[in-house]
C-alpha positions as CSV (number, residue, x, y, z in Angstrom):
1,X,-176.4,29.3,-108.1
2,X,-177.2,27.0,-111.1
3,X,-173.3,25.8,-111.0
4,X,-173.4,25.2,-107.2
5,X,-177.0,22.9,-108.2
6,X,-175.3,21.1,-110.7
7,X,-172.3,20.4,-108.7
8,X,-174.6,19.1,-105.8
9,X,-176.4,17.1,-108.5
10,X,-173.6,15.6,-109.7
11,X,-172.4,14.7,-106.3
12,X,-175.9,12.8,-105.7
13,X,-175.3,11.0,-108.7
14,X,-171.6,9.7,-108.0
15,X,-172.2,8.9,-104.8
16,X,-175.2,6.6,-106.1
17,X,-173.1,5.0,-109.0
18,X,-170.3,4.6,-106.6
19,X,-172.2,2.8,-104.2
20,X,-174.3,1.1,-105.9
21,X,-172.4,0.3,-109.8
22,X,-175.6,1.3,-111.2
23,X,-175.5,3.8,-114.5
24,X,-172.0,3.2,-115.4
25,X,-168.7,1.1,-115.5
26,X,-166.1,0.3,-113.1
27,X,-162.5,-0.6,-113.8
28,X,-160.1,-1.9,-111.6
29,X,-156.4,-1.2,-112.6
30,X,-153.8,-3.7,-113.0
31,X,-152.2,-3.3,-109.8
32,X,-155.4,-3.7,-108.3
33,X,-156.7,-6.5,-110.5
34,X,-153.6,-8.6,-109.1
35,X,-154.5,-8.3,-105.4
36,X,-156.2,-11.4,-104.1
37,X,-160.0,-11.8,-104.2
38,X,-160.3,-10.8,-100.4
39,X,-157.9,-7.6,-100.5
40,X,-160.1,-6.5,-103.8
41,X,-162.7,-7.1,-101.8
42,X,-161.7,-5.0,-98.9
43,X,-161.2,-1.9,-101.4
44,X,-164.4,-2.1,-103.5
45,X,-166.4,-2.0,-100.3
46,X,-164.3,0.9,-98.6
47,X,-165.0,2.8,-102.2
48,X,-168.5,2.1,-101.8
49,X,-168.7,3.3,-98.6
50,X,-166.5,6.3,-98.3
51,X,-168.3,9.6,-97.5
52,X,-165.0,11.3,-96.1
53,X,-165.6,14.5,-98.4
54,X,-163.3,17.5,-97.7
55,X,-163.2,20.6,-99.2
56,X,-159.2,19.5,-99.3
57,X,-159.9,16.0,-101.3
58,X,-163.3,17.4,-103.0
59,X,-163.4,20.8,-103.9
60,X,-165.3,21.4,-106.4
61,X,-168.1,19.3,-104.5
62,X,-168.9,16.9,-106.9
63,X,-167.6,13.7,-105.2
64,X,-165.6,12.5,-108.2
65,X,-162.5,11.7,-106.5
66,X,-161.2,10.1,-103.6
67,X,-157.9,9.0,-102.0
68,X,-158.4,6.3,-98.6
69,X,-155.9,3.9,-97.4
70,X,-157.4,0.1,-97.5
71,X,-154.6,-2.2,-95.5
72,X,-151.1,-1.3,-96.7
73,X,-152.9,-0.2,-100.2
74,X,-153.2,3.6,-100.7
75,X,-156.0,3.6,-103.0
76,X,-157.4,6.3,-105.6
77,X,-160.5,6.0,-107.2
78,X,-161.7,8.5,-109.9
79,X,-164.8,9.4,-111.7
80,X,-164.5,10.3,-115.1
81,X,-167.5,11.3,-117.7
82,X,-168.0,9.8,-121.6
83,X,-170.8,11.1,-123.4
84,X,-173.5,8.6,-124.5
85,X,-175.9,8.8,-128.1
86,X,-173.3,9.6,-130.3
87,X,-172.4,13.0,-128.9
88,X,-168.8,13.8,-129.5
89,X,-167.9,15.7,-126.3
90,X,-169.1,15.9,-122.8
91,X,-169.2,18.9,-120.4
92,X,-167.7,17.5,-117.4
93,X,-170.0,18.6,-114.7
94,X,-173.2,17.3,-116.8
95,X,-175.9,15.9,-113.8
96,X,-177.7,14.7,-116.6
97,X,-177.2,10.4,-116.6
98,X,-178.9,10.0,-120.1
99,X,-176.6,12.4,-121.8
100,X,-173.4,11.0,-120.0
101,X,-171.9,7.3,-118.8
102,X,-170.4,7.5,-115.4
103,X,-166.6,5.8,-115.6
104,X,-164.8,5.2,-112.3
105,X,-161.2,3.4,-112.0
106,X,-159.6,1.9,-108.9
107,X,-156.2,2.6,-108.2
108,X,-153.6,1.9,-106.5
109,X,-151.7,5.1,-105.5
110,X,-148.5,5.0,-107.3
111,X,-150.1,3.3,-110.4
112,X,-151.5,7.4,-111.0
């Protein structure tokens, strides 16, 4: 029960940094960075907004990762976890945002 909480925690928590940028960093790849303004637009928004969770694209249920299709771009965006304080390692389904910093990247699909 505790790892299904945590999971659903974690979930809460992506879903808020993804739409919002708040409590972490984002990073848009190279491929990405070299679209024009109104095409990077076009897939920061779509990340913000997607909610099409699966148990095929999600399952472990923490809504860390996410492949859509934004124009003729097939886009992956992942969320990854860096500890914050000093710590030296993170456990990767940590809910807790003080002890981790929330890292997502924007993709395009054959930059992975």
């Amino acid at each position: 029960m505790a790892t299904i909480m945590r999971r659903a925690i974690s979930a809460r928590l992506n879903d808020h940094f993804r739409g919002t940028g708040e409590d972490g960093w984002t990073f848009l790849s190279a491929g990405v960075a070299a679209l024009p303004i109104s095409t990077k637009d076009a897939i920061i928004r779509a990340v913000r907004l997607f909610r099409d969770f699966t148990p095929d694209n999600d399952p472990c249920g923490e809504h860390d990762c996410a492949a859509l299709t934004v124009g003729k771009h097939r886009i992956i965006w992942k969320i990854d976890y860096h500890p914050q304080g000093g710590r030296q390692s993170v456990d990767p389904g940590v809910a807790d945002p003080r002890s981790v910093r929330r890292i997502m990247t924007i993709m395009l699909a054959e930059e992975y």
